[in-house]
N, C-alpha and C positions, 0 to 999 in steps of 0.2 A: 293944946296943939291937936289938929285934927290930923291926921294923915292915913286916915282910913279911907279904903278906895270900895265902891260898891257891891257887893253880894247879891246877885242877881239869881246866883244858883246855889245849891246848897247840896251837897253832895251828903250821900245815904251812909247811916253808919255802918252798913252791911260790907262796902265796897271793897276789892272787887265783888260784884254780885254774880258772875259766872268766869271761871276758869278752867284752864284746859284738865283741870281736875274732876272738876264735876264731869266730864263726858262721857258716855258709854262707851266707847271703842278709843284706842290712841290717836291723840291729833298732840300738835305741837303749840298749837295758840286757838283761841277763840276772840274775835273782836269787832267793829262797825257793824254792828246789825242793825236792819231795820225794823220797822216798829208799829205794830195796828195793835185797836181793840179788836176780840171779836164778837161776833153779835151776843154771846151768853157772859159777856165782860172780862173775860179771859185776855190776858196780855201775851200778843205774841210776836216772839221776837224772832225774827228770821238773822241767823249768825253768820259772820262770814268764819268758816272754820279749816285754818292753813296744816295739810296733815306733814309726814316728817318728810315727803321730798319739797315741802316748799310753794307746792301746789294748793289753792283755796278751792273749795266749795261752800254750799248754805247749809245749814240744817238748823232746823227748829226750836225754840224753846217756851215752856207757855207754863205761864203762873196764875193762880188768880187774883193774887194780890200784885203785882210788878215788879214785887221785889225779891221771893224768898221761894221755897219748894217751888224749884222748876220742875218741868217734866219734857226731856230731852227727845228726840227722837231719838232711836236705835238705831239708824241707819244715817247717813246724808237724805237729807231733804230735796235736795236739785245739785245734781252733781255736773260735771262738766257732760257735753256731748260731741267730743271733737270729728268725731265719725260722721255724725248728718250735722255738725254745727263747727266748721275747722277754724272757726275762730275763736272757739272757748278752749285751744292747745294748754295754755299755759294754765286754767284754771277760770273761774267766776269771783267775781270780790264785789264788796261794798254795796249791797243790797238797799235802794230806800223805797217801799210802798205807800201805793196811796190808793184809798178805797174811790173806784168809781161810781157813784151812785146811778148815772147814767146805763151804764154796763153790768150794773150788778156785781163787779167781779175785782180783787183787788188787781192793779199793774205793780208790777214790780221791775224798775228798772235799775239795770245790774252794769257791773267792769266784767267784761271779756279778754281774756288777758290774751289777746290774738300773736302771729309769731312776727308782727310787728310794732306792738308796743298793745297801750288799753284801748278799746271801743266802750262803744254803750250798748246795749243788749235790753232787750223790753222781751218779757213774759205775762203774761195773764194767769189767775188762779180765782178759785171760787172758795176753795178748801184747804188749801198747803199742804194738799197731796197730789193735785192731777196739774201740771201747767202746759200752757201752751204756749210755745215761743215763737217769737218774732225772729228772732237772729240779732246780729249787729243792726242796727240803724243809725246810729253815728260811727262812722270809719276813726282806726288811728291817726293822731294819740289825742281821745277825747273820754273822761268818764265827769266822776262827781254829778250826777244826773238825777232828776226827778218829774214827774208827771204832775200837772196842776190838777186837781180835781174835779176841773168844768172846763169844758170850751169857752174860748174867749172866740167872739165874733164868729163862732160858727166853727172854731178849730182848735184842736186840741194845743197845748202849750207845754215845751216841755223845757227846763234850763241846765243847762250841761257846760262846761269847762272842755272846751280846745285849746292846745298848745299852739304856741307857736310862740318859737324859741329865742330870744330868752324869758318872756312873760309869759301869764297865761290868766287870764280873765273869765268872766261868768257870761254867757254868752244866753239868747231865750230865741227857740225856733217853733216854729207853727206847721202842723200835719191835720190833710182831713181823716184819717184814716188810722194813726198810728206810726204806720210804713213808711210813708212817705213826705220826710222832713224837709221846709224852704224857709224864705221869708227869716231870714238868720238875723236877728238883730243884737250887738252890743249892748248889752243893761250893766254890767259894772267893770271897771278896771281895776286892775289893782295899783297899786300907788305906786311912789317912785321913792329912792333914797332909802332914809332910817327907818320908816315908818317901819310897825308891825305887820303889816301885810303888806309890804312889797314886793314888788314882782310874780306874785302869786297868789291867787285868792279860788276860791270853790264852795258852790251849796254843801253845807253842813246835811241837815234833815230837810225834807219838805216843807215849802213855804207853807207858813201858817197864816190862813184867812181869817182876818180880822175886820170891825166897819174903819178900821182906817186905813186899810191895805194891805197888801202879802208882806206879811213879816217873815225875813229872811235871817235865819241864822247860818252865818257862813266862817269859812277857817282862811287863815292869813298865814302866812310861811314866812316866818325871819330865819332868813339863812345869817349864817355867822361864822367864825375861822373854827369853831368848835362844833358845828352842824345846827338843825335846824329844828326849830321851835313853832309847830301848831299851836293855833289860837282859835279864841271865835267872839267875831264881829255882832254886829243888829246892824240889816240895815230894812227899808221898807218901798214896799212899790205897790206901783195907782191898779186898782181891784182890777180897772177894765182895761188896760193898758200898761201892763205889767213888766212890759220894758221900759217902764220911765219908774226910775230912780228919786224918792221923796226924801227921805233922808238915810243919813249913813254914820253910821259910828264914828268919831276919833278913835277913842279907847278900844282895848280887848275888854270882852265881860266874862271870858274862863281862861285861865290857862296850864296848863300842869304846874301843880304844889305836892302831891302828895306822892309817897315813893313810888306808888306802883302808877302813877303816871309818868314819873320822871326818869323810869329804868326800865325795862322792858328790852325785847327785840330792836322796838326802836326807839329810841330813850326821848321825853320831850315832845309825849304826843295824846291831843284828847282832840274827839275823832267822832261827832255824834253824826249818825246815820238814822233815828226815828226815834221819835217819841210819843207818847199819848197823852189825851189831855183830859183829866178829872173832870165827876159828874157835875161842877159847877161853871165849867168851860172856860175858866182860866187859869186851873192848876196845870203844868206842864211836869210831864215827867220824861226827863232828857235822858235816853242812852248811848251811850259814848263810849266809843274802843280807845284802850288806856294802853299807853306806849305797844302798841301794836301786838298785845299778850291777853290783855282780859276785858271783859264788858263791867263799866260802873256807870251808877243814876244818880244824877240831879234833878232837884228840885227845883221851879220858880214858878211865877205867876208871870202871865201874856201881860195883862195892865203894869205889871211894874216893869217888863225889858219897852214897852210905849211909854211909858212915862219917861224911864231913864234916856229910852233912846232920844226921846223932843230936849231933853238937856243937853246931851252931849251931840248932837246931831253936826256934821261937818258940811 
């Protein structure tokens, strides 16, 4: 009998690998960080860190291995600025970077937790200590967002999750500038009925460039009378024209199994926000905020979620 379903990621035996234990100052959780090399091979993880009124900021963490002796900031990293920035009130969340080589500078696009629901907020940084902010650039209730790392046709690409109620889909907009977002097009739905990503779907980490296309890992939302269950999808799209959808997972390829995924603040939840990819450029090493309380890493190879994806492809 076979009934083994595939391992595409393989979760680190350290896990969680940062808690709100490890931090220098009292915070109440650490989770969804994003995720760059830096140029001396250092891993750094920009955290989303909730202190005790319930409010998030970022602050830093950097290893040289990815896994183990982190080295924390002392302080927040980028804290909210509701003063010159009134729609970062409620706090900043869910951080995903992506180095522009064009600009020399990473973007980092952020949740503004504005006092009408989430926006999208874009920052620039050279160093992950001086940024320069954009402000909101997608209005409420829109986050789950990421920068492509090149201009397509001459403009920048960014894919982001707008609601509108009761769905909410992956959406891919075009800017020459940053600032100023059009050209709004549809690139995935989420499904309808039983399915595991019903009615709800969102960019996980930044699409990863591949020669067969932007491979997209993204999370699906099974609501249920018991609540709701994160997941995450494969799905892939065309290099130059990155709103058409090539294929798409049936299955989930992660879901919470282990306790400190399945109980947390929010129980039932794995939550990758950036990863980096080994010096052989298909080891991926996935981090991922675990039921909404601590950061844990998986493992996989790029060629094998391509391989698995062409099998199970819908």
């Amino acid at each position: 009998m076979n009934n083994k379903h595939a391992e595409l990621f393989h979760r680190n035996k350290l896990n969680p690998i940062l808690t709100a234990n490890n931090w220098p100052y009292p915070i109440n959780s650490v989770f969804n960080a994003g995720a760059t090399l830096m140029p001396d091979g250092t891993t750094l993880l920009l955290c989303r860190v909730e202190d005790r009124r319930g409010l998030s900021h970022l602050c830093a963490a950097r290893s040289a291995n990815g896994k183990d002796s982190w080295k924390i900031d002392t302080k927040p990293t980028l804290l909210p600025d509701p003063d010159n920035y009134p729609e970062e009130l409620w706090g900043i969340e869910d951080p995903r970077i992506t180095f522009v080589p064009e600009l020399k500078k990473y973007v980092v696009v952020y949740t503004a937790f504005t006092r009408d629901g989430p926006g999208v907020a874009l920052a620039l940084t050279e160093d992950f200590k001086n940024f320069e902010r954009y402000g909101v650039i997608m209005p409420p209730e829109d986050k789950d967002a990421a920068l492509l790392p090149c201009r397509i046709d001459g403009n920048w690409a960014m894919i982001h999750r707008p609601v509108s109620a009761p769905r909410a889909h992956m959406w891919i907009s075009f800017s020459p500038d940053l600032k100023n977002w059009g050209k709004h097009i549809l690139m995935m739905e989420a499904r309808k009925g039983a399915w595991w990503d019903a009615n709800k779907i969102g960019l996980s980490p930044p699409p990863i460039e591949t020669p067969d296309g932007w491979l997209v890992i993204y999370h699906g939302v099974k609501q249920s009378c018991s609540g709701c269950i994160y997941r995450l999808g494969l799905s892939l799209f065309d290099l130059k024209k990155p709103e058409i959808l090539i294929k798409r997972s049936r299955e989930w390829v992660f879901s919470p199994e282990e306790s400190y995924e399945l109980h947390g603040d929010v129980d039932n939840v794995v939550f990758p926000c950036g990863y980096t990819i080994g010096p052989d450029g298909d080891t991926i090493n996935l981090y991922y905020g675990a039921a909404d309380t601590s950061i844990a890493l998986a493992t996989g190879s790029i060629k094998e979620m391509l391989a698995w994806l062409e099998r199970d492809k819908y």
